[in-house]
N, C-alpha and C positions, 0 to 999 in steps of 0.2 A: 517578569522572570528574566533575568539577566542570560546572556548566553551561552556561561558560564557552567548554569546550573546543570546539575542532574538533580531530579526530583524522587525522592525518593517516600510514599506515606507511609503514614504507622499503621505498618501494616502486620497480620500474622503471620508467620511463616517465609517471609522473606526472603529472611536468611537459610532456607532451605533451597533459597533457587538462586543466590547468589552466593556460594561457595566460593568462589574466586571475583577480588573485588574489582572495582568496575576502575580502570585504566583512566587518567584522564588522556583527552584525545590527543594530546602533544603529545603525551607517552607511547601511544598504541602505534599511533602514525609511523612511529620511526622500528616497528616491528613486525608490520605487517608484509606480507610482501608485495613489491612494488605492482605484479600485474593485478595483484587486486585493491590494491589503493584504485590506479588505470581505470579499472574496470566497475569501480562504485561512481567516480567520476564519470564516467564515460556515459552511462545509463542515467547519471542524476541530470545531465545533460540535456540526454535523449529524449526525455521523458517530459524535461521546460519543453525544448522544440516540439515537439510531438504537439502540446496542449497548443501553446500558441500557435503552431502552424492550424490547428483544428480550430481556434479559435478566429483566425482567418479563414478559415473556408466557411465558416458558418454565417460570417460577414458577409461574402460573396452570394449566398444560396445557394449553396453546395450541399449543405448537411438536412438529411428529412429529420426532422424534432428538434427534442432539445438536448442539450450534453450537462455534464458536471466535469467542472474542472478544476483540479487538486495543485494549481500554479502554489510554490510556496511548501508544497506537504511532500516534498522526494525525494527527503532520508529517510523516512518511514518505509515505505517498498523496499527502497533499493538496502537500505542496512541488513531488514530484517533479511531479506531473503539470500544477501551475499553469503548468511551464516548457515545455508542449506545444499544439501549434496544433491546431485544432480536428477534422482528419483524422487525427491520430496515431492509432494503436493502443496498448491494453495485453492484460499479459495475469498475470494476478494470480493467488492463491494462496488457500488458504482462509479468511484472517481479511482477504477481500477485500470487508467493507461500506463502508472508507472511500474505496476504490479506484473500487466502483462510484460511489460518491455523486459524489466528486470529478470522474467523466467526463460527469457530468450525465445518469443515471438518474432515472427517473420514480421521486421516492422510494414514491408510493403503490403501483406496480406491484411495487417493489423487496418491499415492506412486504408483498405480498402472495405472491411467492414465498417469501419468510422465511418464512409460515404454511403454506402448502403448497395458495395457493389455486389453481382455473381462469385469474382472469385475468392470474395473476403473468407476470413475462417470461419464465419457461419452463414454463406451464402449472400451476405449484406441483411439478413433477417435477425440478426442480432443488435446492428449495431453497437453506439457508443457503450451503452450500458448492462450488455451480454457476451461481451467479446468472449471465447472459451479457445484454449487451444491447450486440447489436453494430450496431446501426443506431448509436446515438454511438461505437464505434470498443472496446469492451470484448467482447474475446473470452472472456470467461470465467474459469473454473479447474476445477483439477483435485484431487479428496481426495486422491491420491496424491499422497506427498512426492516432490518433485522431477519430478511426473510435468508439470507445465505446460513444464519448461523446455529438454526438447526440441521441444516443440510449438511454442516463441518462434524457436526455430533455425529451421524449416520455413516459420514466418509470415515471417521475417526473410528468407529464401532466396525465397520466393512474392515481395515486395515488392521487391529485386534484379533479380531475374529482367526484371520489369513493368516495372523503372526508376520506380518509384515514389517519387516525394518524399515519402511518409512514413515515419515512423520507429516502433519498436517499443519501447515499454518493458516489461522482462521480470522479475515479481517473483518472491520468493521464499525461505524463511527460510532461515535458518542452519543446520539439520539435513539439508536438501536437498543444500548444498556437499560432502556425502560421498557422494552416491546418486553412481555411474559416469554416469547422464546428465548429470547437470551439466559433468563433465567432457569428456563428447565432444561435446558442445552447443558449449561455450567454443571446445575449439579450431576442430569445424568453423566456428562463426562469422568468427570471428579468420582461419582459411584463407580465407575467401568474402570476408573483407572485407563483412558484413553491418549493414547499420542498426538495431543492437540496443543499448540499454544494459541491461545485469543488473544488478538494484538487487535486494539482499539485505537484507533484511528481520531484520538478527539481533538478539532478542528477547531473547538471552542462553540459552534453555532448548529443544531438540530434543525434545518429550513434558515427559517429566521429568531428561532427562540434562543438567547445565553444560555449554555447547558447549565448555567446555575442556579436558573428558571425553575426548572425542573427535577432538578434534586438536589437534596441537602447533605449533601458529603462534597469535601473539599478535588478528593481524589477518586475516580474511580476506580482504580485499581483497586480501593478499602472494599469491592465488594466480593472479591477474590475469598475471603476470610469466611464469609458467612459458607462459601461450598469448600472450605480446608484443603482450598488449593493458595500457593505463592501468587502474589500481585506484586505489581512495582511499577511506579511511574516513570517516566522518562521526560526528558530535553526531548523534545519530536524532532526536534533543526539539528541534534548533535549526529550525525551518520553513526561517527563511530562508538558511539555508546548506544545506538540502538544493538550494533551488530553485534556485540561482547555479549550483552544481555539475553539479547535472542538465541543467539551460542549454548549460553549455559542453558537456558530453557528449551531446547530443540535435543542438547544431549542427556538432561534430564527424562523427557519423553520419551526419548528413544531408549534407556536402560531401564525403562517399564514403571517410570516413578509417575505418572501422570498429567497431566494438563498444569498449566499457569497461563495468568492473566498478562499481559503486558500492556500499560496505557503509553502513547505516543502522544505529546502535549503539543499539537501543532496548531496552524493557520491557515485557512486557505486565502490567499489576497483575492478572488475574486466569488462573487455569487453565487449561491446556492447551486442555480442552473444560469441559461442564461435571459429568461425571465424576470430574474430577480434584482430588483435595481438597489438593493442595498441600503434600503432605510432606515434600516434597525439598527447598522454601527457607522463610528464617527470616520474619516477620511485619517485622524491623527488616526487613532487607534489603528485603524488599515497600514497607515506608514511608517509605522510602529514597528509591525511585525513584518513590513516589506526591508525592513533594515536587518532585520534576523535570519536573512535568505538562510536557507541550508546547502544552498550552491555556491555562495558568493565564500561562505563562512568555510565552508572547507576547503575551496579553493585557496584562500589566507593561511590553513592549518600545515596544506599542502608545501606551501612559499614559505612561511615562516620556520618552518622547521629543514626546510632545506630537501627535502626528500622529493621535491620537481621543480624545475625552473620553469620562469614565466613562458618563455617559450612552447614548455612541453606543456603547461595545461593550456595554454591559446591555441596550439592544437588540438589536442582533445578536443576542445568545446568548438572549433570549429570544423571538426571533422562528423560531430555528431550534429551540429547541422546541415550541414551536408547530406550526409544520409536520410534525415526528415523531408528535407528539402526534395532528394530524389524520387522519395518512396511516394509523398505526393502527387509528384509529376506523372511517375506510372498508376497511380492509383485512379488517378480523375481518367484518365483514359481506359481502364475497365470497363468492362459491360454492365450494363443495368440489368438485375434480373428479368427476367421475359415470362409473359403470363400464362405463356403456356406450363412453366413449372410453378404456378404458382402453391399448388396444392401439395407438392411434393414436400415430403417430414410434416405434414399436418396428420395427427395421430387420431385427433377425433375420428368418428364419420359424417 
């Protein structure tokens, strides 16, 4: 897939969710405005740092378990969610640090659930793969596959209900689209007429299996059709054609017309978890897609079109490490939970 592309399948109803056509991103770039250009930079940034800084601490012995990390996947987060107002919900998956970061998490709090500290946002009893901070509008995730995306149907159905003008975005990778919830999520959505877009996350690999392993359609988004809701694939590297897209589908939702699917056609350059040493694909292919950054490529969009000098994105991007850099440093010196609250928010008896 060229860099170029936007992907679009033959799909139903499409063109009911893309009303207004999709910009190529040398066009948009020079119409956006400039603190939000700034600001999808800044966060696609934050959110490399963030991974690799965590992927050093887990080098060190720092981290209890194991992580997923989305190096390679953050235009996906950060597009979809630049196109959301400031009460929106999400609800994300477990290579959900760009997702957090993007909803404007406290990175040091963020930084110290990753370690598994007291003051993180869930005590350090969440960790990497349950971060929640939903005072800015982030419901969480779930380590079970596909296990968030009935929970987005429910959130979706709770905000209907309320008549709520906000809207839901509902993540979720490409190995999730075969668990049976997905599927009975979709239609009930699609039946309720719910303010949900499902934006899939496919990364190309479910663990270690080619998603093409496992199912015989070219695009997932084609399964959009079968519950008579809009699907559409996307460039996962391109930012700003995720955020156009996601745009019309979030204001869709919100004028009571219902749910769509959104596929994100990405890569992650590194393993499953960090278990997984990567035997199922080849180092070209990996180098392949490490050539297609969605960082390196907008930052080129950015210079090429004039709309930042070298200058100002070598700031940005090293201002946004910096800030990793620091939230670390406070973060390791947190306190470890202590046994005497262990028991505390355990609901059983």
């Amino acid at each position: 897939m060229p860099d170029s592309d936007v992907l679009v399948g033959p799909l139903n109803q499409v063109g009911e969710l893309l009303k207004t056509p999709i910009l190529d991103s040398s066009v948009l770039v020079k119409q956006l405005p400039h603190e939000k250009l700034v600001w999808m930079l800044q966060k696609m940034c934050e959110t490399r740092y963030f991974e690799e800084k965590a992927e050093e601490l887990y080098t060190r012995g720092l981290v209890h378990g194991t992580m997923h990390l989305s190096i390679g996947m953050e235009a996906s987060p950060i597009g979809s969610i630049a196109a959301l107002k400031p009460d929106d919900v999400i609800i994300h998956h477990h290579r959900g640090h760009g997702h957090t970061i993007a909803k404007g998490a406290d990175i040091v709090l963020m930084m110290g659930e990753f370690l598994g500290k007291e003051p993180g946002y869930c005590r350090g009893r969440g960790g990497s793969m349950h971060i929640a901070d939903v005072s800015h509008g982030n419901m969480g995730a779930t380590g079970i596959v596909g296990g968030g995306i009935p929970i987005a149907m429910g959130i979706g159905l709770a905000l209907h209900l309320r008549k709520s003008p906000k809207i839901l975005l509902s993540y979720f990778g490409d190995g999730s689209t075969n668990e049976g919830g997905f599927h009975e999520a979709m239609n009930m959505a699609s039946v309720w007429n719910l303010p949900i877009v499902f934006i899939c996350d496919n990364n190309k690999y479910g663990m270690s299996m080619d998603f093409r392993r496992s199912m015989n359609i070219e695009y997932i988004s084609t399964r959009a059709s079968s519950y008579g809701i809009p699907g559409i694939s996307l460039d996962g590297n391109d930012v700003l054609a995720i955020y156009q897209v996601v745009l019309q589908a979030i204001e869709r939702a919100r004028s009571g017309q219902g749910p769509s699917l959104i596929e994100n056609v990405t890569y992650r350059w590194r393993g499953h978890s960090k278990s997984d040493r990567n035997l199922y694909r080849t180092q070209d292919e990996i180098e392949d897609w490490m050539r297609r950054c969605p960082i390196k490529r907008f930052k080129q969009l950015l210079l090429d079109s004039q709309v930042m000098s070298e200058d100002e994105i070598e700031a940005i991007d090293q201002a946004a490490k910096q800030t990793i850099d620091d939230a670390a440093e406070k973060a390791i010196l947190m306190p470890e939970p202590s046994p005497e609250n262990m028991e505390d928010e355990v609901y059983a008896p």
